[in-house]
Rosetta silent file (secondary structure, phi, psi, omega in degrees, C-alpha in Angstrom):
SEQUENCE: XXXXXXXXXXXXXXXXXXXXXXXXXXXXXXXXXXXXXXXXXXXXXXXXXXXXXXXXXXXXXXXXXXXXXXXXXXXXXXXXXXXXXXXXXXXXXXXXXXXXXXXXXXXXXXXXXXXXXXXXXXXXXXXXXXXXXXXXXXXXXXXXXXXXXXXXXXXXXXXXXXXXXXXXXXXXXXXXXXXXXXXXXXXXXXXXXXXXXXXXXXXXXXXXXXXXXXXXXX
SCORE:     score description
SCORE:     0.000 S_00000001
   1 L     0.000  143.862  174.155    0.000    0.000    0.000 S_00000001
   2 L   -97.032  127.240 -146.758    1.300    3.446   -0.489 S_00000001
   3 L  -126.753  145.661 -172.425    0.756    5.093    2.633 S_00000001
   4 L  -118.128   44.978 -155.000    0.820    8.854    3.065 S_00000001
   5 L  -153.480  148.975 -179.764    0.696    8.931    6.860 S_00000001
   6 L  -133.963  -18.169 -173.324    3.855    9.250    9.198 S_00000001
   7 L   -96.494  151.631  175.213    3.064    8.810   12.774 S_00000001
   8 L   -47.329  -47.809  173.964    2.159    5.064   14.328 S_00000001
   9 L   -63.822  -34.839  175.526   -0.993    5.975   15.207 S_00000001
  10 L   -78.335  -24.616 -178.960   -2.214    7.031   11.573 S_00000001
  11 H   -53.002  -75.280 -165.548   -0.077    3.586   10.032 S_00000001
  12 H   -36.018  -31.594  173.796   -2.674    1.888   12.198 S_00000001
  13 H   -86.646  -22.482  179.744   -5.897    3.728   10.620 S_00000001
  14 H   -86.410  -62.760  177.311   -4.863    3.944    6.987 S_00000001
  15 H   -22.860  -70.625  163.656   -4.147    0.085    7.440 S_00000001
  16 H   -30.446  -49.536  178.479   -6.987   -0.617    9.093 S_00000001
  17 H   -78.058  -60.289 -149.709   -9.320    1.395    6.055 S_00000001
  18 H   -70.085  -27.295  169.498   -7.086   -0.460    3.621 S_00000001
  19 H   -89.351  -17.453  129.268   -8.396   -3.572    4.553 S_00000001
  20 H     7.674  -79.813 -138.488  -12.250   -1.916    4.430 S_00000001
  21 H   -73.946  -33.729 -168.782  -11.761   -1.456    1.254 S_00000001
  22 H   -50.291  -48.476 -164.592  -10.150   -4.810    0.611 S_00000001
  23 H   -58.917  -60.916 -117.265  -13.183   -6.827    2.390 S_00000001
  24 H   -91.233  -55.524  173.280  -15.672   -4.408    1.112 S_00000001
  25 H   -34.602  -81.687  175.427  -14.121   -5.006   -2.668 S_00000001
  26 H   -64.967   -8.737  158.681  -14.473   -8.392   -2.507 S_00000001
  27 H   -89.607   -2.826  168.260  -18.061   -8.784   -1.340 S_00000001
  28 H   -94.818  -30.821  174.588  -19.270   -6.643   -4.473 S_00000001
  29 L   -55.743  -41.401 -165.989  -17.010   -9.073   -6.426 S_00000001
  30 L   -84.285   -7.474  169.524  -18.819  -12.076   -5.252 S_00000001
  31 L   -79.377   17.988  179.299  -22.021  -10.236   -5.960 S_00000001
  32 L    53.279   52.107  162.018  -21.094  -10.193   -9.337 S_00000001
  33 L  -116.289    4.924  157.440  -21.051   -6.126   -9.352 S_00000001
  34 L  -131.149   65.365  171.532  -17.325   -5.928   -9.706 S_00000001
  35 L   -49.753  140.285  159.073  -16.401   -7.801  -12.455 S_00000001
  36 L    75.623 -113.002 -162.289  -12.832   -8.543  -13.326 S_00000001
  37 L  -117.404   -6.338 -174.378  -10.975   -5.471  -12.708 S_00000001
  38 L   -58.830  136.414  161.707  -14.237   -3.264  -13.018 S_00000001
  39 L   116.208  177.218  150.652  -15.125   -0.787  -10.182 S_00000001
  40 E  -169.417 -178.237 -160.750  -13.521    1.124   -7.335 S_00000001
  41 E  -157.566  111.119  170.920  -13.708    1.995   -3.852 S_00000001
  42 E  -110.302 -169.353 -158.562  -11.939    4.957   -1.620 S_00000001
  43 E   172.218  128.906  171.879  -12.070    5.808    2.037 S_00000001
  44 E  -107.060  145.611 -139.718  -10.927    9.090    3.580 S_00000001
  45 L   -90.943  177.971 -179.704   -8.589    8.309    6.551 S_00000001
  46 L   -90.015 -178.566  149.750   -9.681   10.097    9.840 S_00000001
  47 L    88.950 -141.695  151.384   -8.157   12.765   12.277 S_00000001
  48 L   -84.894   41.927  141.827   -5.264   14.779   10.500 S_00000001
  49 L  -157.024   45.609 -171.659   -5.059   13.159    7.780 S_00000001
  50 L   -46.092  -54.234  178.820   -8.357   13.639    6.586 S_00000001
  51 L   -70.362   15.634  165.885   -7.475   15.220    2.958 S_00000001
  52 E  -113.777  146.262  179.057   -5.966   11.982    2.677 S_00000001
  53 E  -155.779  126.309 -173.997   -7.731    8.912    0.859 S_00000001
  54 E   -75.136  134.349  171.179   -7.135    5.549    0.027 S_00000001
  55 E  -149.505  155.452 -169.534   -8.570    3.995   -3.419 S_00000001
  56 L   -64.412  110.790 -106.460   -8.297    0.846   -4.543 S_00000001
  57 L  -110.037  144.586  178.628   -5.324    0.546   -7.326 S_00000001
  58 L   -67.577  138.027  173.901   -6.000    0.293  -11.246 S_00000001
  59 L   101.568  -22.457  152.351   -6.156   -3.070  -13.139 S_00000001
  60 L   -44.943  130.381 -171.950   -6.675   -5.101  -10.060 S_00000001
  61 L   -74.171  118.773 -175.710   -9.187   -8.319   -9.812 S_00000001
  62 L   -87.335   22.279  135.074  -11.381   -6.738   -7.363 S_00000001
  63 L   -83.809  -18.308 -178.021  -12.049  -10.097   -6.019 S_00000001
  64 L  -125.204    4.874  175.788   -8.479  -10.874   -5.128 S_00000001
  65 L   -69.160  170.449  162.581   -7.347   -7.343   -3.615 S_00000001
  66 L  -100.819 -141.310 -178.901   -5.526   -6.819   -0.244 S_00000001
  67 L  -116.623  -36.719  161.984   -4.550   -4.043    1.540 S_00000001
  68 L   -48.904  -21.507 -135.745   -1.391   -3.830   -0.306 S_00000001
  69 L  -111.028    5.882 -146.151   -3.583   -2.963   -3.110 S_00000001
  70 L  -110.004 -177.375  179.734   -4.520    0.522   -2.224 S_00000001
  71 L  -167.986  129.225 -166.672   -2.735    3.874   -3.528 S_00000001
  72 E  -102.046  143.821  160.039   -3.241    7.216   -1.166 S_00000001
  73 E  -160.096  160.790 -138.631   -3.855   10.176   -2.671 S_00000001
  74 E   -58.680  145.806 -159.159   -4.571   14.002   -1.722 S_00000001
  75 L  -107.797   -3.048 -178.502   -8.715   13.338   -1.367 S_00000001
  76 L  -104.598   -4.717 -168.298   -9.644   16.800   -2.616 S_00000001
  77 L  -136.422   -7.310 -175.022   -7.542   16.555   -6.308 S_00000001
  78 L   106.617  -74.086 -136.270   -6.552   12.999   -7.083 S_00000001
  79 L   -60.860  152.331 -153.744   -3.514   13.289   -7.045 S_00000001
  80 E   -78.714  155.832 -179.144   -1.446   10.252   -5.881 S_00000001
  81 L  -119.039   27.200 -175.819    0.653   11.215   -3.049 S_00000001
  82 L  -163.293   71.059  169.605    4.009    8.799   -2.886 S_00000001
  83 L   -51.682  128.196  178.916    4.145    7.578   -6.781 S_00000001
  84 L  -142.237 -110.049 -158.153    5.091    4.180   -7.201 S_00000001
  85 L  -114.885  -36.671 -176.407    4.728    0.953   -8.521 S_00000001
  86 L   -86.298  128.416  152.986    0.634    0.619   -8.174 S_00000001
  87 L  -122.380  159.151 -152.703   -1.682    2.978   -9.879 S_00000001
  88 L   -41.998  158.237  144.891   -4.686    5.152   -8.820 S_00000001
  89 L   -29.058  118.887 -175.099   -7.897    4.446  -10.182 S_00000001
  90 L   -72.718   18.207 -173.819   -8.580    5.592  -13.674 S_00000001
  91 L  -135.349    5.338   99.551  -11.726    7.246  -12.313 S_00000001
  92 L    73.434  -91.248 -171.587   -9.669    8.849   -9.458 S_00000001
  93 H   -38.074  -57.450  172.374  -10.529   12.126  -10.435 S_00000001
  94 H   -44.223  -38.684 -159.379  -14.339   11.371   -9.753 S_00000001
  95 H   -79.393  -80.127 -152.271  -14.096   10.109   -6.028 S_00000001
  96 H   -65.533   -9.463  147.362  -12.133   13.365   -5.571 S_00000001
  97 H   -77.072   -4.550  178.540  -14.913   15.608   -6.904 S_00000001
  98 H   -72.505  -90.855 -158.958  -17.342   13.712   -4.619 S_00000001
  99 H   -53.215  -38.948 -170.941  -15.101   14.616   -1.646 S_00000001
 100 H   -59.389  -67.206 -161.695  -14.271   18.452   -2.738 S_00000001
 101 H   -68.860  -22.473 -178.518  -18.599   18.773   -2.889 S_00000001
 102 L   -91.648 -171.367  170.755  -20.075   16.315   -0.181 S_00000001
 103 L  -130.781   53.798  171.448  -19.166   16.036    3.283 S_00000001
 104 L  -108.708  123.533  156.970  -18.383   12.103    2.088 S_00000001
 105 L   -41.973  -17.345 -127.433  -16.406   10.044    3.646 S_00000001
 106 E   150.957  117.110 -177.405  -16.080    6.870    1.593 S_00000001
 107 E  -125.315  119.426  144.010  -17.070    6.583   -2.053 S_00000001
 108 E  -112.775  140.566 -176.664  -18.156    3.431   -4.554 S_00000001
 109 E   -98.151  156.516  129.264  -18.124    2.721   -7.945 S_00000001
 110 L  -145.323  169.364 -173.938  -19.917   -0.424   -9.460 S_00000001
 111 L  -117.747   55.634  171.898  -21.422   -2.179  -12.242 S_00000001
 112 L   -49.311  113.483 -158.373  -24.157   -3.372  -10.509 S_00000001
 113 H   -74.636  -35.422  160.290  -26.103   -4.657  -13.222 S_00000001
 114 H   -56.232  -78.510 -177.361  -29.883   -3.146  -12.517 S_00000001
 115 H   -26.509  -50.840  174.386  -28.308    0.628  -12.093 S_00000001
 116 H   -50.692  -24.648 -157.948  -26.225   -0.138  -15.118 S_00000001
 117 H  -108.260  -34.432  168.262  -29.445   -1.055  -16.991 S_00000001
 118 H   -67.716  -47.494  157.377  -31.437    2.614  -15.814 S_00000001
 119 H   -36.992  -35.383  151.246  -28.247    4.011  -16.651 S_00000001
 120 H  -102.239  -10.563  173.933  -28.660    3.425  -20.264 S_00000001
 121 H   -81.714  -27.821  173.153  -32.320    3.474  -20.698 S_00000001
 122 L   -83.707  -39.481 -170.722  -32.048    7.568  -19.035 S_00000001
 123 L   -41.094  114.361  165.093  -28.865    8.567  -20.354 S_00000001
 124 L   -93.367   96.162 -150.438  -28.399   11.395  -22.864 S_00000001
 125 L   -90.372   45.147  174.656  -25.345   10.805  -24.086 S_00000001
 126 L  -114.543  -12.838 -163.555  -24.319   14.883  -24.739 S_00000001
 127 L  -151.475  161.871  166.663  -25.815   16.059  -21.451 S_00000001
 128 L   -65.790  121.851  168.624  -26.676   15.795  -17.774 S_00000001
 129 E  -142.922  175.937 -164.232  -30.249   14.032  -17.637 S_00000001
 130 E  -143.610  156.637 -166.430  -31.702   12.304  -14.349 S_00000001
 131 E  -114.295  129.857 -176.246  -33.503    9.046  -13.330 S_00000001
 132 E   -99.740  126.342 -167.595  -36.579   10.530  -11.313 S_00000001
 133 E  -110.322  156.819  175.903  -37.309    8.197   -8.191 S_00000001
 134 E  -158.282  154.373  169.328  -40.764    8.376   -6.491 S_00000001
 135 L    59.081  -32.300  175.281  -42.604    6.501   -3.916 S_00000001
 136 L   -66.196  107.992  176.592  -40.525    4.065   -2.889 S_00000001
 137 H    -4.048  -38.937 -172.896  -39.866    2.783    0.445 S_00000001
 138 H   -83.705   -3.621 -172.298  -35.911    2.189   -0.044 S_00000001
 139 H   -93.626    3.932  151.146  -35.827    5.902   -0.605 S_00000001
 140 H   -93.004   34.614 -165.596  -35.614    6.617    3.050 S_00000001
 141 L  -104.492   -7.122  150.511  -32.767    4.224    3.139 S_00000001
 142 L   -85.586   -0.635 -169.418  -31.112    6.847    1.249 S_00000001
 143 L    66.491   57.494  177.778  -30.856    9.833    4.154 S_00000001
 144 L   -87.936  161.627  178.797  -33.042   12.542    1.861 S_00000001
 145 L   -73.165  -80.249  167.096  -34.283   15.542    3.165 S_00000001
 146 L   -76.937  103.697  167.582  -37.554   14.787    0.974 S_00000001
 147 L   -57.485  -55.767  163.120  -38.146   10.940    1.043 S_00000001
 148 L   -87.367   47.852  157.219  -40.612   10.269   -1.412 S_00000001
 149 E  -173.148  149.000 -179.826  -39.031   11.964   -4.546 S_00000001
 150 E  -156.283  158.117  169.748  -35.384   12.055   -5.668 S_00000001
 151 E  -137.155  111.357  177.398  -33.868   12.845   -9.025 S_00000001
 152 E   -62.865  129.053  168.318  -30.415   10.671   -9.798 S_00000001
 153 E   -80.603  127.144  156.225  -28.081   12.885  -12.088 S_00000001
 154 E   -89.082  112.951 -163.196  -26.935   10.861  -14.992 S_00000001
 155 E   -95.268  156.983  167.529  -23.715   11.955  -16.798 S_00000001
 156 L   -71.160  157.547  156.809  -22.476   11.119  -20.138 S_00000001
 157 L   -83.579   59.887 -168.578  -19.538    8.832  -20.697 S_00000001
 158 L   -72.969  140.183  177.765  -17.140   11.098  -21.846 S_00000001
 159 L   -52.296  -38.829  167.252  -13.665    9.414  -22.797 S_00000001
 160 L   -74.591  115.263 -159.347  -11.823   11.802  -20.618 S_00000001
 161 H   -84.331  -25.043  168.587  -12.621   10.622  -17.393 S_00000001
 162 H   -63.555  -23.075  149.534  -11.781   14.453  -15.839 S_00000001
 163 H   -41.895  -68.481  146.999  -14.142   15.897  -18.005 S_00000001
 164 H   -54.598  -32.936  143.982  -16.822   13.841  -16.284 S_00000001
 165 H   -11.938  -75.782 -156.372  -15.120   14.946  -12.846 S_00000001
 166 H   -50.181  -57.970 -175.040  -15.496   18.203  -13.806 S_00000001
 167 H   -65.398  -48.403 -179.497  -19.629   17.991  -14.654 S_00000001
 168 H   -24.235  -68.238  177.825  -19.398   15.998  -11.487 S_00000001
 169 H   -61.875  -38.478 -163.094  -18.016   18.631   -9.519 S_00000001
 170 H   -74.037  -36.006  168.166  -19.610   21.469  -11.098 S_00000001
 171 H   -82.071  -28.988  145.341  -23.422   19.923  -10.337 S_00000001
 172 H   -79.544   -5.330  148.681  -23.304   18.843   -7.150 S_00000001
 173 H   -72.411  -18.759  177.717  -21.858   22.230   -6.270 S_00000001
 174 H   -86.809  -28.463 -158.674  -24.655   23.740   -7.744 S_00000001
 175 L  -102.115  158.846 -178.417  -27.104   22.055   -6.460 S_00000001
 176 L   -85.858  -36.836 -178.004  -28.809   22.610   -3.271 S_00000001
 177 L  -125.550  124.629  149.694  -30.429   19.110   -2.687 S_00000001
 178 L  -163.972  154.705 -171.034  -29.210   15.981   -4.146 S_00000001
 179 L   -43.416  163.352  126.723  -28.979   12.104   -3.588 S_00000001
 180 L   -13.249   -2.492 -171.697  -26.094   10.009   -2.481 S_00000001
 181 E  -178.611  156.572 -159.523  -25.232    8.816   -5.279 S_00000001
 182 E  -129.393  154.958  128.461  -24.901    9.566   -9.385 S_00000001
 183 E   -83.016  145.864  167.370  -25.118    7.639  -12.612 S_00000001
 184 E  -135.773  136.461 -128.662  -22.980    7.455  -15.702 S_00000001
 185 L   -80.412  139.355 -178.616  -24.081    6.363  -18.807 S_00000001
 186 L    70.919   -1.409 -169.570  -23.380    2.663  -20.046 S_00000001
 187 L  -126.423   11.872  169.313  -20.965    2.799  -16.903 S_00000001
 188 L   103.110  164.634  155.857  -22.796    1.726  -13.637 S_00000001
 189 E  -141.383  167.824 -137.836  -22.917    3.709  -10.308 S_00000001
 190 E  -120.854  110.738  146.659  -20.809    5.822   -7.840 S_00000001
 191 E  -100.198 -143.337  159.986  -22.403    6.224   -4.658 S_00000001
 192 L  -177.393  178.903 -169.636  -21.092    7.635   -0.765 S_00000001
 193 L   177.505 -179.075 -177.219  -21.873    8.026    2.532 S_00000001
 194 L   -69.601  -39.871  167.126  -20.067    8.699    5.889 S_00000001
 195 L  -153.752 -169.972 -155.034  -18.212    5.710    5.890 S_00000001
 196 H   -93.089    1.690 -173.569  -18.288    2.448    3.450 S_00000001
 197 H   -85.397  -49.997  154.912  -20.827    0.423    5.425 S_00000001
 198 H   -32.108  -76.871 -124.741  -23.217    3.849    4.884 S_00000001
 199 H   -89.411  -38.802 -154.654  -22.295    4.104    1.426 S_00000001
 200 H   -90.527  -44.253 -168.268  -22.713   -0.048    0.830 S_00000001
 201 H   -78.939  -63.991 -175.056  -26.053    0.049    2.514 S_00000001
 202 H   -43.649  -53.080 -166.053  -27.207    3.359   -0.069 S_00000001
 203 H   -64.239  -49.764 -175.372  -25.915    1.525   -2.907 S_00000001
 204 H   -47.216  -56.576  169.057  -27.935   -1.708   -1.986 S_00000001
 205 H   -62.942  -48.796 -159.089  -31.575    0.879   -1.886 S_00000001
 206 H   -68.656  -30.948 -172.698  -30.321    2.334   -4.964 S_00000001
 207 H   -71.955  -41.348 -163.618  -29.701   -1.177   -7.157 S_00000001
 208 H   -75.401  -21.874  168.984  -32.971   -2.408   -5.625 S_00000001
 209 H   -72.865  -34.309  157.026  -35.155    0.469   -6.923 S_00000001
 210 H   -82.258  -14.834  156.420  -33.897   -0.301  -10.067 S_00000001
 211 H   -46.689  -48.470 -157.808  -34.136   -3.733   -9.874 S_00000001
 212 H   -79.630  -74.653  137.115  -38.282   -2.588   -9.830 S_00000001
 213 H    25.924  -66.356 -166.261  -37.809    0.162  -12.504 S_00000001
 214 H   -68.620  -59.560 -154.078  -36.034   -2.503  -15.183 S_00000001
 215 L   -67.492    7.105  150.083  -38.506   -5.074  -14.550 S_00000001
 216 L   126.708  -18.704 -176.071  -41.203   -2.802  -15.161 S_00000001
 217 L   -67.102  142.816  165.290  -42.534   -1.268  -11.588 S_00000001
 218 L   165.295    0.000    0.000  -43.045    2.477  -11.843 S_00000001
């Protein structure tokens, strides 16, 4: 793991979160929402070294990471912060516009296959367009203000993954109310939460409303 932390006490907490993410990694693997090498997962460490955050390293079988597997970098910009042999996430950039705009703690991507499937039936793929949620029960399992109505933002897949940052950043800065969690089109979705057991638990209401949504509830 590349660890950005210097005192004993801080070893112990970025360790600790790297194996989070490790555990955490591998039970979306066996749920078949992190195929292969697909997905990612960060955690921002506590205390004073908050503006630091571990994500899970690119090209890795997200079924077979460790702890070793992780790669710290500055949590408000990306950028890795001890370059080495493992590298960041190619979607990096994203986590860290989460963290600039939220008060979030903990961020995941997957390719959960219902979200992935609302994710291309809403998607515009030149513009910001949104999956409108209503009535459902799992939506106070997201922590909303307003419980029975939510609107998901759905982003294009632009090839530049900082470009999509960017929209990232720029709409949840804008906006005064919005869910936990975003879509991007054809690519699955990146929720968060205070820490990853929040964020795992969000993701879980959010797959399941769309489980009812593909199959036809609405």
């Amino acid at each position: 793991m590349t660890a950005a932390v210097t005192d004993s006490g801080q070893r112990t907490g970025a360790e600790e979160e790297a194996a989070e993410l490790a555990r955490f990694s591998r039970q979306f693997y066996d749920r078949g929402w992190m195929p292969g090498t697909s997905g990612n997962l960060s955690v921002r460490l506590p205390g004073g070294a908050a503006d630091t955050a571990l994500i899970t390293a690119s090209g890795r079988d997200k079924g077979e990471l460790t702890p070793h597997d992780m790669v710290a970098v500055r949590a408000s910009t990306g950028e890795v912060l001890h370059p080495g042999a493992l590298r960041a996430s190619a979607e990096t950039s994203i986590h860290a516009a989460i963290y600039r705009t939220t008060p979030a703690r903990a961020v995941i991507h997957v390719h959960s296959p219902y979200a992935t499937v609302m994710a291309c039936r809403t998607a515009d793929r030149e513009r910001l367009s949104a999956l409108e949620l209503t009535r459902f029960e799992l939506l106070k399992g997201l922590g909303l203000d307003a419980q029975e109505r939510t609107a998901v933002p759905v982003f294009p897949n632009w090839p530049h993954v900082p470009r999509i940052a960017d929209e990232v950043a720029d709409h949840l800065g804008r906006a005064d109310r919005h869910p936990p969690g975003l879509l991007i089109a054809d690519h699955g979705i990146t929720v968060w939460g205070s820490d990853l057991a929040q964020a795992r638990n969000r993701l879980e209401c959010f797959e399941a409303i769309c489980q009812l949504l593909a199959i036809g509830v609405g």
